[in-house]
mmCIF file of the protein (N, C-alpha, C, O) and its ligand, coordinates in Angstrom:
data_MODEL
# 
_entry.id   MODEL 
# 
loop_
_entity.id 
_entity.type 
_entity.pdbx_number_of_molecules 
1 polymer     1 
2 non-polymer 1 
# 
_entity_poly.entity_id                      1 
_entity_poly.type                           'polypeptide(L)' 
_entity_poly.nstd_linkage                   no 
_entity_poly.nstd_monomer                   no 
_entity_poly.pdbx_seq_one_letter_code       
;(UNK)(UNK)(UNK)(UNK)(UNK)(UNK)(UNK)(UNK)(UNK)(UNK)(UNK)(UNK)(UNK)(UNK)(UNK)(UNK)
(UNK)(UNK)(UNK)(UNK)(UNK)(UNK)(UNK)(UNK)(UNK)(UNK)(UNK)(UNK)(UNK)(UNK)(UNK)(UNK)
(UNK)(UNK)(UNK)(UNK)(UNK)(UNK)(UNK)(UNK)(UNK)(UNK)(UNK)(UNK)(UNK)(UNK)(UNK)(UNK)
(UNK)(UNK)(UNK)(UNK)
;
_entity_poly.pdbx_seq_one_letter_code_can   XXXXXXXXXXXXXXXXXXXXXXXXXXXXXXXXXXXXXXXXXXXXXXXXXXXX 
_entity_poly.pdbx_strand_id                 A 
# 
loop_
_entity_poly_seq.entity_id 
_entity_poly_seq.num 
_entity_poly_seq.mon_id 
_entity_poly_seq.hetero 
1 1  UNK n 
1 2  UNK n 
1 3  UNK n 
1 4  UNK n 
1 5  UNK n 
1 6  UNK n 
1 7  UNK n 
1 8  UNK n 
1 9  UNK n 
1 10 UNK n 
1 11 UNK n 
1 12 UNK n 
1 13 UNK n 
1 14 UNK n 
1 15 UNK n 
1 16 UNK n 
1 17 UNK n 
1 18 UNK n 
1 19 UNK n 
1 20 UNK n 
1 21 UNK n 
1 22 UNK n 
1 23 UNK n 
1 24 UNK n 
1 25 UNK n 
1 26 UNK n 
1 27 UNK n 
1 28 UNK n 
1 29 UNK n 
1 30 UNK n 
1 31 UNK n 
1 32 UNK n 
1 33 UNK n 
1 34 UNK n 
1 35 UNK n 
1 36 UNK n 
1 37 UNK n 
1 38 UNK n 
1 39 UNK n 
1 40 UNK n 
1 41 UNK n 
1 42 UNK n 
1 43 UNK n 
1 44 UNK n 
1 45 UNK n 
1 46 UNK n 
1 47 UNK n 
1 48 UNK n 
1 49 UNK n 
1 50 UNK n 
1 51 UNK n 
1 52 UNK n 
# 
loop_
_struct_asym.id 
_struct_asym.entity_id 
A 1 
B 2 
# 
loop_
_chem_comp.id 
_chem_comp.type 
_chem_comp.mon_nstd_flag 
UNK 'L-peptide linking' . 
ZN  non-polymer         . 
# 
_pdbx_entity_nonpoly.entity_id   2 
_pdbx_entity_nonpoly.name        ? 
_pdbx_entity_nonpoly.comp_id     ZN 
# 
_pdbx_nonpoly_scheme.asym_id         B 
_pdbx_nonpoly_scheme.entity_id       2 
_pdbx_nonpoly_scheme.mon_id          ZN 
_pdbx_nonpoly_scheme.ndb_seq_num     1 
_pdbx_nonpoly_scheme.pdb_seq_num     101 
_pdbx_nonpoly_scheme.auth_seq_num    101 
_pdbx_nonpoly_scheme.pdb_mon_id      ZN 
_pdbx_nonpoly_scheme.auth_mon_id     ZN 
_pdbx_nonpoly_scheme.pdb_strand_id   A 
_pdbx_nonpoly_scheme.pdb_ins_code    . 
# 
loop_
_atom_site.group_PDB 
_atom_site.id 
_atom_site.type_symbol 
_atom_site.label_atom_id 
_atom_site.label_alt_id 
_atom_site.label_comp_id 
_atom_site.label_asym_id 
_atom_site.label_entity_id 
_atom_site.label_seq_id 
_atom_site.pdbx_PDB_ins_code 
_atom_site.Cartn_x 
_atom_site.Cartn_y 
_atom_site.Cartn_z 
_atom_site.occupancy 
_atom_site.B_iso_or_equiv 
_atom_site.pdbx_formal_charge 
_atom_site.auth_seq_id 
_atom_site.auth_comp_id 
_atom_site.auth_asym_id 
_atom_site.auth_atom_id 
_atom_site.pdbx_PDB_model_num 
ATOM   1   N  N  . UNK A 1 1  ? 0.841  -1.202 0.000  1.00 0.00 ? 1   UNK A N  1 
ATOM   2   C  CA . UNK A 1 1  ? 0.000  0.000  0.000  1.00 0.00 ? 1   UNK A CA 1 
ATOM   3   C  C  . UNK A 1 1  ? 0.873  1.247  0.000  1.00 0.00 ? 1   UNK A C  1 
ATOM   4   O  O  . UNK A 1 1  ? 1.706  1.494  0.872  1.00 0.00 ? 1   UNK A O  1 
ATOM   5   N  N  . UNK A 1 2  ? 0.613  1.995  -1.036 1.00 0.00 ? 2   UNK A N  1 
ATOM   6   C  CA . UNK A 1 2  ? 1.662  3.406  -1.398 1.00 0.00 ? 2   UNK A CA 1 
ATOM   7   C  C  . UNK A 1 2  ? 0.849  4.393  -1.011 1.00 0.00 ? 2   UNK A C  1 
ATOM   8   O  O  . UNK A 1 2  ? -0.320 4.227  -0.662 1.00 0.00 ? 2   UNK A O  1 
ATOM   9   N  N  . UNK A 1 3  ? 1.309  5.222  -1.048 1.00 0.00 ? 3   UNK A N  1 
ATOM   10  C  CA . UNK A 1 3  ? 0.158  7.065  -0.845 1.00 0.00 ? 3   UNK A CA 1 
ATOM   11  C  C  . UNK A 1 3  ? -0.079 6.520  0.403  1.00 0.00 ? 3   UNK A C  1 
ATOM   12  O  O  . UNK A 1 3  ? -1.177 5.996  0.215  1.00 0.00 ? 3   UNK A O  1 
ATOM   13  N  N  . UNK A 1 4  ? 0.199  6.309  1.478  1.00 0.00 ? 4   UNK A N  1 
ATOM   14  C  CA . UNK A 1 4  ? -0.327 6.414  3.113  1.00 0.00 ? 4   UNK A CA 1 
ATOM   15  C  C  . UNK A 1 4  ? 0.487  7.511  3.423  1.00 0.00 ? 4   UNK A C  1 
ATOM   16  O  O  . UNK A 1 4  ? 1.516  7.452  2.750  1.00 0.00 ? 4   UNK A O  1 
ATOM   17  N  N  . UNK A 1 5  ? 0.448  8.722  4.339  1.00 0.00 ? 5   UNK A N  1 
ATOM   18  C  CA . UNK A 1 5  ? 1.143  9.159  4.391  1.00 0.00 ? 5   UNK A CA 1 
ATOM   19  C  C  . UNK A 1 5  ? 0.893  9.002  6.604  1.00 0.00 ? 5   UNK A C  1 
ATOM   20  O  O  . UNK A 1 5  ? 0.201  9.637  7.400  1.00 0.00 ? 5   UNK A O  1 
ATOM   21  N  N  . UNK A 1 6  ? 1.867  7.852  6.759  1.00 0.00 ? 6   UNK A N  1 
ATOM   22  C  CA . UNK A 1 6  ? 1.242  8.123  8.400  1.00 0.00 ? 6   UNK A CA 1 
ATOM   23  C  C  . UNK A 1 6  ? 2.383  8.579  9.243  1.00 0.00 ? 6   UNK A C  1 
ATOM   24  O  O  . UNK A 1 6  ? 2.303  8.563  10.471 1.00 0.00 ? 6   UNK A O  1 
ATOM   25  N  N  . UNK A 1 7  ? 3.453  8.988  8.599  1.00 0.00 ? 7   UNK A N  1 
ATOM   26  C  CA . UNK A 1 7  ? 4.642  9.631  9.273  1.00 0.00 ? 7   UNK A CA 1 
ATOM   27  C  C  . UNK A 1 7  ? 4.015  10.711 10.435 1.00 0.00 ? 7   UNK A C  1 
ATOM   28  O  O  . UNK A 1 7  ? 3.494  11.776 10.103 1.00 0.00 ? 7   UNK A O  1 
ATOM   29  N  N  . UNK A 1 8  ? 4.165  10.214 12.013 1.00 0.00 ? 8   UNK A N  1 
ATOM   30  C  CA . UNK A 1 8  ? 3.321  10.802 12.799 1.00 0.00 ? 8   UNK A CA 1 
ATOM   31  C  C  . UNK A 1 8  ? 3.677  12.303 13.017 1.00 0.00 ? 8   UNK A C  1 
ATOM   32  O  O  . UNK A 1 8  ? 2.865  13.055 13.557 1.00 0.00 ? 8   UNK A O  1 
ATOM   33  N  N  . UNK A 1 9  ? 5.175  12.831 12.495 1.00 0.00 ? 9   UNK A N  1 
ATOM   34  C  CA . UNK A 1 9  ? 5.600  14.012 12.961 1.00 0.00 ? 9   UNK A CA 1 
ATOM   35  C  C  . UNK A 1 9  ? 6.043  14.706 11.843 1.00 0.00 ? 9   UNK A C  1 
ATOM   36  O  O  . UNK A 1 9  ? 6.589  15.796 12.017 1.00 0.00 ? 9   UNK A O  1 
ATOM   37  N  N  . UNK A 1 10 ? 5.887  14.215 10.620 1.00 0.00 ? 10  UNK A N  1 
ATOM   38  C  CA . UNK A 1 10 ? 6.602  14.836 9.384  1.00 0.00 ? 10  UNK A CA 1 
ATOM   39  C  C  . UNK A 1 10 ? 5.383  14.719 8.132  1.00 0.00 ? 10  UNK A C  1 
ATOM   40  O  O  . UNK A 1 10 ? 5.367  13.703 7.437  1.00 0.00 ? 10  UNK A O  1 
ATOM   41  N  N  . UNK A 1 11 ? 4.651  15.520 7.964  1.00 0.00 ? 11  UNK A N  1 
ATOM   42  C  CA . UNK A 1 11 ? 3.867  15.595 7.039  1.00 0.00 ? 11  UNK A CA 1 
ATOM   43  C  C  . UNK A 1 11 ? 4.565  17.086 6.286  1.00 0.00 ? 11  UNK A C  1 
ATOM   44  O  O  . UNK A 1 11 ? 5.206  17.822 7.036  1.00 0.00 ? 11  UNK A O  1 
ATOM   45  N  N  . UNK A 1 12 ? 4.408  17.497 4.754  1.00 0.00 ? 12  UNK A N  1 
ATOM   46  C  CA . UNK A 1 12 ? 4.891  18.758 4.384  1.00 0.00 ? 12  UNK A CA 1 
ATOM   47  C  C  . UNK A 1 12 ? 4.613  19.960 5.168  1.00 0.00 ? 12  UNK A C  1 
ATOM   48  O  O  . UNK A 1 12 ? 5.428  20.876 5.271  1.00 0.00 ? 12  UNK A O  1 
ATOM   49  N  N  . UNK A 1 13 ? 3.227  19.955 5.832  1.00 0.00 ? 13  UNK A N  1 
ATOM   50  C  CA . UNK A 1 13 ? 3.346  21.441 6.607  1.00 0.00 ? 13  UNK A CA 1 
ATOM   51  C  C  . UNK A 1 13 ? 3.869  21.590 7.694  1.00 0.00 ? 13  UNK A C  1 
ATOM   52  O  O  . UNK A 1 13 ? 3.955  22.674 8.270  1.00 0.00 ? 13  UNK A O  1 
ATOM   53  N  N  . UNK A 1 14 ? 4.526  19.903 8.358  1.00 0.00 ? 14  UNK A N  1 
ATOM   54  C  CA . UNK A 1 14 ? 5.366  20.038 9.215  1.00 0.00 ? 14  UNK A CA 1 
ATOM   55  C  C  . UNK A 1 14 ? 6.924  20.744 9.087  1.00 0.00 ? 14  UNK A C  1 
ATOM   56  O  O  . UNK A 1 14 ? 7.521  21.457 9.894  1.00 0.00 ? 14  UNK A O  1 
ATOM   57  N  N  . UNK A 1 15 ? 7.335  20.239 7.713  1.00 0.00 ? 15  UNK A N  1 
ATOM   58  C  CA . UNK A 1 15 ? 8.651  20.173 7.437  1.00 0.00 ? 15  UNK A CA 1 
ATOM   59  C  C  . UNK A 1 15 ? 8.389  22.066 7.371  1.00 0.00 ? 15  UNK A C  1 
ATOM   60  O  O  . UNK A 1 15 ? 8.886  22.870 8.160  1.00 0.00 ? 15  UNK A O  1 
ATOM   61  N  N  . UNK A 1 16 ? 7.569  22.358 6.312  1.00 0.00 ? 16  UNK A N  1 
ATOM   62  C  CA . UNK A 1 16 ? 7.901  23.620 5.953  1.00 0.00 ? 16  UNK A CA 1 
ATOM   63  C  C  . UNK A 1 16 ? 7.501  24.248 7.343  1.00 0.00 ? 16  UNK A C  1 
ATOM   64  O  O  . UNK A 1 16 ? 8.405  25.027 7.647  1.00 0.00 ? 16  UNK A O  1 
ATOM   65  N  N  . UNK A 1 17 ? 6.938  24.240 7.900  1.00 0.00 ? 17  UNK A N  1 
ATOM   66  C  CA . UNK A 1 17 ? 7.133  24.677 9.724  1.00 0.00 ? 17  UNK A CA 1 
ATOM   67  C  C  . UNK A 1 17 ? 8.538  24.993 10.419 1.00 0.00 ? 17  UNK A C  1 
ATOM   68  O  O  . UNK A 1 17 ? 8.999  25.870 11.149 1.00 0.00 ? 17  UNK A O  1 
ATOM   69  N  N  . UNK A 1 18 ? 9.033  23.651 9.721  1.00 0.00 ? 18  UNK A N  1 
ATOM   70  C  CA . UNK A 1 18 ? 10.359 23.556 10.559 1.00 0.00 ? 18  UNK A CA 1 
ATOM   71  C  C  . UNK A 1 18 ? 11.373 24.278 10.308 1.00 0.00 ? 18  UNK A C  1 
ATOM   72  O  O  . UNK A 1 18 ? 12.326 24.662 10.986 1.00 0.00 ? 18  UNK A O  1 
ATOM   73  N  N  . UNK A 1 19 ? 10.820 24.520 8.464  1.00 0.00 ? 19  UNK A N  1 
ATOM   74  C  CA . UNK A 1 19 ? 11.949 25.219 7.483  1.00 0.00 ? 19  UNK A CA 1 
ATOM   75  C  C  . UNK A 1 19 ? 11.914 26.555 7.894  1.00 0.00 ? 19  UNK A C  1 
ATOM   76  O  O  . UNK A 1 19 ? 12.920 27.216 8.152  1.00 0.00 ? 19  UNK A O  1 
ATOM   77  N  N  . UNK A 1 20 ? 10.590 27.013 7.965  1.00 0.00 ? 20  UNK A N  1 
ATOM   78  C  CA . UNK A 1 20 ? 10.179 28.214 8.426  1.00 0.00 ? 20  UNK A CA 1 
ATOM   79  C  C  . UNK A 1 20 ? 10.717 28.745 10.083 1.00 0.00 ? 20  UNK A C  1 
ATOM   80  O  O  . UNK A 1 20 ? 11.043 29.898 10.366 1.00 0.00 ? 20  UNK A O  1 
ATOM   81  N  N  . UNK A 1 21 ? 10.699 27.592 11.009 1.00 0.00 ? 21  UNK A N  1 
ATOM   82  C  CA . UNK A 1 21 ? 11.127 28.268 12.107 1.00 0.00 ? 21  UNK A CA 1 
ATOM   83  C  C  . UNK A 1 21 ? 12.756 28.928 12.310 1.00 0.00 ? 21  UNK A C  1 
ATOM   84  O  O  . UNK A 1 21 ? 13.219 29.960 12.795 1.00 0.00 ? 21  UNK A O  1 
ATOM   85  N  N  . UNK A 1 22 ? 13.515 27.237 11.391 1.00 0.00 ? 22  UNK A N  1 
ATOM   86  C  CA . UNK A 1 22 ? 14.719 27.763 11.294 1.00 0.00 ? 22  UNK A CA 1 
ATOM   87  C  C  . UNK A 1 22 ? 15.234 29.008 10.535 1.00 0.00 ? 22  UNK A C  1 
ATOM   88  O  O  . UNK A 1 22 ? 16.319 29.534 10.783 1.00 0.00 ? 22  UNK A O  1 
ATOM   89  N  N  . UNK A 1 23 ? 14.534 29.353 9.769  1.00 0.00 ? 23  UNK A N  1 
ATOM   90  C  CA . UNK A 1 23 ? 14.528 30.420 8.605  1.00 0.00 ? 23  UNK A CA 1 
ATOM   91  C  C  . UNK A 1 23 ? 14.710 31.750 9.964  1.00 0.00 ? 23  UNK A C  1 
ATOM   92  O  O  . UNK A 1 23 ? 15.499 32.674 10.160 1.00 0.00 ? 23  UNK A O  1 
ATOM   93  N  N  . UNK A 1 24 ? 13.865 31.361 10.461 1.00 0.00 ? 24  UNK A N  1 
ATOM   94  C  CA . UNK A 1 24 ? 13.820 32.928 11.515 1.00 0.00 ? 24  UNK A CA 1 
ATOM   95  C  C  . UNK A 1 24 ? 14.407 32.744 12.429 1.00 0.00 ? 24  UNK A C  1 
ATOM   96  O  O  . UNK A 1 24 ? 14.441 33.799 13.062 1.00 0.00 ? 24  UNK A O  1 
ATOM   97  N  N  . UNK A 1 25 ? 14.955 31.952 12.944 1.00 0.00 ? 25  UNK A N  1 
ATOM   98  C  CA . UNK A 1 25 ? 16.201 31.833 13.694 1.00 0.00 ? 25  UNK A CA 1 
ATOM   99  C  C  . UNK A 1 25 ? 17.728 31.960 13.362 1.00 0.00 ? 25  UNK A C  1 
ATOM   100 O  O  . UNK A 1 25 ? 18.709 32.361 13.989 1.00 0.00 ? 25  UNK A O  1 
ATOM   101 N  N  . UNK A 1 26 ? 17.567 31.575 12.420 1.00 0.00 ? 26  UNK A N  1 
ATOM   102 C  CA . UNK A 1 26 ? 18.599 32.200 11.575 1.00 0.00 ? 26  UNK A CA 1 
ATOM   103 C  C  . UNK A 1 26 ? 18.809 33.693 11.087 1.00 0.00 ? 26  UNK A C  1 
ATOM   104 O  O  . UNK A 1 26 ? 19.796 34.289 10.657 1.00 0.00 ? 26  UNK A O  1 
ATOM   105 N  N  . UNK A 1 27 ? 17.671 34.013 11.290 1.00 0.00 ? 27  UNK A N  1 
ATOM   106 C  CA . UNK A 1 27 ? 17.650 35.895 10.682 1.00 0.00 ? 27  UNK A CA 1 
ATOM   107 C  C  . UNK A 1 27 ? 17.011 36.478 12.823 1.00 0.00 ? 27  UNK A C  1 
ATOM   108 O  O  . UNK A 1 27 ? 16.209 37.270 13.318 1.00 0.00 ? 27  UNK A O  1 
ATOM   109 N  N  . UNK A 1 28 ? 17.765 35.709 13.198 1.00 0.00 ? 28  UNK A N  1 
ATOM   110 C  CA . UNK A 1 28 ? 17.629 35.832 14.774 1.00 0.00 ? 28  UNK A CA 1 
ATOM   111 C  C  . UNK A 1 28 ? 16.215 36.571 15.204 1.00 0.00 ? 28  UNK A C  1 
ATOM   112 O  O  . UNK A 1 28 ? 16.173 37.481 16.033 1.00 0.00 ? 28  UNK A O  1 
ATOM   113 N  N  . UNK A 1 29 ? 15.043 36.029 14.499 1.00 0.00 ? 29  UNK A N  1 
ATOM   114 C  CA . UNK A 1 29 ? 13.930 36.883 14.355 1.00 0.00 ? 29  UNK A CA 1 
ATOM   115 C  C  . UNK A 1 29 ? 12.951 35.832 15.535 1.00 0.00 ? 29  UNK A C  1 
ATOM   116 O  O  . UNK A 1 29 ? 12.136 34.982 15.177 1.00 0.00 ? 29  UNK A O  1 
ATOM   117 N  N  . UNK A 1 30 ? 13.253 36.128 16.773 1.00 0.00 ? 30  UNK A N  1 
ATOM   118 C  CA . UNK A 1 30 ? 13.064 35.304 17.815 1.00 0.00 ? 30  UNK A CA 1 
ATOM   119 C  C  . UNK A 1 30 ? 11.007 35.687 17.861 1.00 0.00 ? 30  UNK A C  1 
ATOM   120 O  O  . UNK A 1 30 ? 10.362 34.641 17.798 1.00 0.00 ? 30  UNK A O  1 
ATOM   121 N  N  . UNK A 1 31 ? 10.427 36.548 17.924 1.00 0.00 ? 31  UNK A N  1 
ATOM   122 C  CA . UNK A 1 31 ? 9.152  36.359 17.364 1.00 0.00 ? 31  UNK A CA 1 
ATOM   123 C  C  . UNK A 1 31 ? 8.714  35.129 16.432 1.00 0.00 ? 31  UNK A C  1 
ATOM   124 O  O  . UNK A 1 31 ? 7.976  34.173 16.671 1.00 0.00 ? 31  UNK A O  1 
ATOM   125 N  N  . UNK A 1 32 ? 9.318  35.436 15.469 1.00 0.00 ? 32  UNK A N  1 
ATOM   126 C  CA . UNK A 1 32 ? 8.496  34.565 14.256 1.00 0.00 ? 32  UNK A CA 1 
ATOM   127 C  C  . UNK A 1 32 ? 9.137  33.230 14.516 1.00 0.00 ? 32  UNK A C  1 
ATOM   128 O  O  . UNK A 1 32 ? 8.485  32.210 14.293 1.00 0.00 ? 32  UNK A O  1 
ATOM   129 N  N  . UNK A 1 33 ? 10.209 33.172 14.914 1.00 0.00 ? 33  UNK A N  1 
ATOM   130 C  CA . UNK A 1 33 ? 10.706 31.796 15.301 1.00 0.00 ? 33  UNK A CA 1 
ATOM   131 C  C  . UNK A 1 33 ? 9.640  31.176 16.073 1.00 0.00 ? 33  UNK A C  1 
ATOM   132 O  O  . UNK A 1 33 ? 9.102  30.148 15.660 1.00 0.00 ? 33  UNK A O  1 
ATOM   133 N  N  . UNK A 1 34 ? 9.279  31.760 17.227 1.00 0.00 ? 34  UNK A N  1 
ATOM   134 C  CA . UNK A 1 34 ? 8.057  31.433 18.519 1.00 0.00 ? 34  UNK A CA 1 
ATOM   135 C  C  . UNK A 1 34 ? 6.654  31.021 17.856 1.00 0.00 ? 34  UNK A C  1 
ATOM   136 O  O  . UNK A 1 34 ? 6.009  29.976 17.937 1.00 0.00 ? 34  UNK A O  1 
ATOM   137 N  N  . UNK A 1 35 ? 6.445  32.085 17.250 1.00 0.00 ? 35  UNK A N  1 
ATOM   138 C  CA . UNK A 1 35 ? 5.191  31.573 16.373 1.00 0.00 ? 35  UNK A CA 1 
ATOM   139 C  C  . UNK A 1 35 ? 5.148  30.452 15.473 1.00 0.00 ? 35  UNK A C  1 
ATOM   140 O  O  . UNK A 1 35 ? 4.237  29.624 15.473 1.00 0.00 ? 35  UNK A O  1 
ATOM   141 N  N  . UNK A 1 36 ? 6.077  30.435 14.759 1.00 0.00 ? 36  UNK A N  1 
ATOM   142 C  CA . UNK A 1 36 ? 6.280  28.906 13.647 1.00 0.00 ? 36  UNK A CA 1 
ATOM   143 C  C  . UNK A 1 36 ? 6.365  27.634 14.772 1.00 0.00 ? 36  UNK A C  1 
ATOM   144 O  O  . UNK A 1 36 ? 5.789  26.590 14.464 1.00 0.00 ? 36  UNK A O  1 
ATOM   145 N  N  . UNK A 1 37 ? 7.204  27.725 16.308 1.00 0.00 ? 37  UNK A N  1 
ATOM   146 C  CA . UNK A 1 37 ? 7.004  26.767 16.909 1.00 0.00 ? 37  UNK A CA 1 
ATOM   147 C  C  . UNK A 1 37 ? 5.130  26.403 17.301 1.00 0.00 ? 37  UNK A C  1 
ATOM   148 O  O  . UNK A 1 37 ? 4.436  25.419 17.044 1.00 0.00 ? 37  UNK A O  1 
ATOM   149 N  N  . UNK A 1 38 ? 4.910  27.340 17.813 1.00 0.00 ? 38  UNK A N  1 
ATOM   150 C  CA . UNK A 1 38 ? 3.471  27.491 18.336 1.00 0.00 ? 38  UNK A CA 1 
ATOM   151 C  C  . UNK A 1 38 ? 2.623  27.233 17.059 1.00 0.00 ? 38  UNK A C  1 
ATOM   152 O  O  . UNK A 1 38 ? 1.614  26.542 17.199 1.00 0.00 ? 38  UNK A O  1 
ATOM   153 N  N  . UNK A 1 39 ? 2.843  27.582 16.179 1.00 0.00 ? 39  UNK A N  1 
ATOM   154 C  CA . UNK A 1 39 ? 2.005  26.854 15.014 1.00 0.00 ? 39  UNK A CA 1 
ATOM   155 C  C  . UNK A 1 39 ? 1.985  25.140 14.810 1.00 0.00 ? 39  UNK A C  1 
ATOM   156 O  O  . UNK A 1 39 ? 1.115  24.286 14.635 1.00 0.00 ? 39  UNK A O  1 
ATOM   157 N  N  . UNK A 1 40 ? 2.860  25.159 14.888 1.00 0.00 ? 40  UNK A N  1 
ATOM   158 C  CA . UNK A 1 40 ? 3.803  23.548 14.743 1.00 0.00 ? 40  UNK A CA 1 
ATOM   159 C  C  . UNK A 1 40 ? 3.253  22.520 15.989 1.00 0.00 ? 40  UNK A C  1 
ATOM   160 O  O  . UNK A 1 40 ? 3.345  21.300 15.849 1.00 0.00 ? 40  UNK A O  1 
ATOM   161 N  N  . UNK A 1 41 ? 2.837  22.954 16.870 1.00 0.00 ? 41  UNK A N  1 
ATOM   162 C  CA . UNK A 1 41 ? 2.840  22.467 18.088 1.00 0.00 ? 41  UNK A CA 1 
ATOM   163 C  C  . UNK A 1 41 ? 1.644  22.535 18.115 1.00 0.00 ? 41  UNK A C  1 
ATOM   164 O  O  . UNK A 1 41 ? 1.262  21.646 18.875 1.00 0.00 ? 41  UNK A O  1 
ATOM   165 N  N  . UNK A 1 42 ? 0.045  23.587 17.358 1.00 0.00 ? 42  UNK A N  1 
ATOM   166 C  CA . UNK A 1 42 ? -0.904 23.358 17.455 1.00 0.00 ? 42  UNK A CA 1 
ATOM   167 C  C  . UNK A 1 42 ? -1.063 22.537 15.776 1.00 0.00 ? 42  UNK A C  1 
ATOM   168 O  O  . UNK A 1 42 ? -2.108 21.908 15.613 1.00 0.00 ? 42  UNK A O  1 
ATOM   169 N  N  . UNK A 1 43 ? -0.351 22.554 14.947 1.00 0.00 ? 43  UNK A N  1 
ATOM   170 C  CA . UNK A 1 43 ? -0.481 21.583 14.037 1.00 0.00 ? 43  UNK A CA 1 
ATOM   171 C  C  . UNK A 1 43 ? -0.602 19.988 14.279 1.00 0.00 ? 43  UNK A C  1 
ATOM   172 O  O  . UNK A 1 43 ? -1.439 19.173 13.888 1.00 0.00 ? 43  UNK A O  1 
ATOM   173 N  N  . UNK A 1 44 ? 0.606  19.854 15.108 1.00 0.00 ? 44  UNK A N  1 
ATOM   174 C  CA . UNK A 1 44 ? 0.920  18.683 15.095 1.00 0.00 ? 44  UNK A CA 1 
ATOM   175 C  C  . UNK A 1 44 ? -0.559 17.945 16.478 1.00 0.00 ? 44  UNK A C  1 
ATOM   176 O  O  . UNK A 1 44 ? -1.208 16.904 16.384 1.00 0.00 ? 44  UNK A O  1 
ATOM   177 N  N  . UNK A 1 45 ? -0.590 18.720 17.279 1.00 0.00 ? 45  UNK A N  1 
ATOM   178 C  CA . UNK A 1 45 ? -1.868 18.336 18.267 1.00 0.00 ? 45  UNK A CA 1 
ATOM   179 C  C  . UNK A 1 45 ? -2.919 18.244 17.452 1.00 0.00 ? 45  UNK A C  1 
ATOM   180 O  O  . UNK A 1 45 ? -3.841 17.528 17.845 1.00 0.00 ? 45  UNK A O  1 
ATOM   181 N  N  . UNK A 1 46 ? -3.033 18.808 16.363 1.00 0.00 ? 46  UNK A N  1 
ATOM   182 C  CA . UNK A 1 46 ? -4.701 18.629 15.680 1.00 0.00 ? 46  UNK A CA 1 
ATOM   183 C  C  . UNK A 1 46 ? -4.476 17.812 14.940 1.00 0.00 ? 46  UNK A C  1 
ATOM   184 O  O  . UNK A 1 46 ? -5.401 17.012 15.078 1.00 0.00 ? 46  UNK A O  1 
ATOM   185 N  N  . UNK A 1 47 ? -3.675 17.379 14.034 1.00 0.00 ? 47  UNK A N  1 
ATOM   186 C  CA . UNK A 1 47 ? -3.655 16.817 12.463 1.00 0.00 ? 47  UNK A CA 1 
ATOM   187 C  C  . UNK A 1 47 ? -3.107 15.506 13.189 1.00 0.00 ? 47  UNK A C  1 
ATOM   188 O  O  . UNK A 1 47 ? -3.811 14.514 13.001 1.00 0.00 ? 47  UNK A O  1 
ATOM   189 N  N  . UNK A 1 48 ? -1.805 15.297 14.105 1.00 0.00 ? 48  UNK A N  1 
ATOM   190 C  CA . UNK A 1 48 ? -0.942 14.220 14.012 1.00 0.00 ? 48  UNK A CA 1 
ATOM   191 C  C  . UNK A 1 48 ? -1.572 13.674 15.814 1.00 0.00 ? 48  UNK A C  1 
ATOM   192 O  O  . UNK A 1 48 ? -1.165 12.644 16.352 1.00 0.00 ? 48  UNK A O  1 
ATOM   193 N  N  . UNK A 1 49 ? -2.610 14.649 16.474 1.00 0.00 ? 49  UNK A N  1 
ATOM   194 C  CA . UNK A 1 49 ? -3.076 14.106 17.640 1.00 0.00 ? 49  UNK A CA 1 
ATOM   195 C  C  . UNK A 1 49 ? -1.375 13.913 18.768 1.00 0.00 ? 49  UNK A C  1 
ATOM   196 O  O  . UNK A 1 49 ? -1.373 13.172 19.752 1.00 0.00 ? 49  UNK A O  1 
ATOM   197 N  N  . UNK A 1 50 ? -0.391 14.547 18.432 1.00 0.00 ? 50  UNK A N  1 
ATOM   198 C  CA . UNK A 1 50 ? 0.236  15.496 19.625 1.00 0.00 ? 50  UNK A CA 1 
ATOM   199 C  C  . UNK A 1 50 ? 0.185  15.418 20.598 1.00 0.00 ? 50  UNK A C  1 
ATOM   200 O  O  . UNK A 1 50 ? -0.994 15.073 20.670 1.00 0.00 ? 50  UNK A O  1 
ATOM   201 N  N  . UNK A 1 51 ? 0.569  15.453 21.749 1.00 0.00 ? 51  UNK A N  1 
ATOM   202 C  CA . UNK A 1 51 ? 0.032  16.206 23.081 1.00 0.00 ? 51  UNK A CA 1 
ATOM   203 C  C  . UNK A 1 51 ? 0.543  17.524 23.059 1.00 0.00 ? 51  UNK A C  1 
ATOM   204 O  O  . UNK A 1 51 ? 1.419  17.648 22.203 1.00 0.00 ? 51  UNK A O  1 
ATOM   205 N  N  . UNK A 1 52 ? 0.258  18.734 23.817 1.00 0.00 ? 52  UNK A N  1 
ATOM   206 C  CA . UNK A 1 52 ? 1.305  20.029 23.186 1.00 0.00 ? 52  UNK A CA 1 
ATOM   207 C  C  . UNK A 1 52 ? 1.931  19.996 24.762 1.00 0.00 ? 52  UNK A C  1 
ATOM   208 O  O  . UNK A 1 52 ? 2.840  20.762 25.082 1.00 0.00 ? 52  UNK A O  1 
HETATM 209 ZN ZN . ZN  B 2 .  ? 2.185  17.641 10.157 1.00 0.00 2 101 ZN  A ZN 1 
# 
């Protein structure tokens, strides 16, 4: 069975989350860094069932 996608912590809007947090940590943009976590963290609790 192909196309399952049940990777519990890595779906694409995870990754680009991740890409995104590092992105602003890297431009030491400690706001948007916080928020991409906090997004990520209510992503992953809704879609991948998480605990946060
Ligand atoms: Zn995800």
């Amino acid at each position: 069975m192909s196309g399952r996608a049940e990777a519990p912590d890595a779906c694409q809007e995870c990754q680009e989350l991740v890409l995104a947090e590092a992105a602003a940590k890297r431009e030491r943009d400690g706001s948007r860094e916080t928020d991409c976590r906090v997004l990520r963290a209510r992503h992953q609790a809704a879609v991948h069932g998480a605990r946060a």
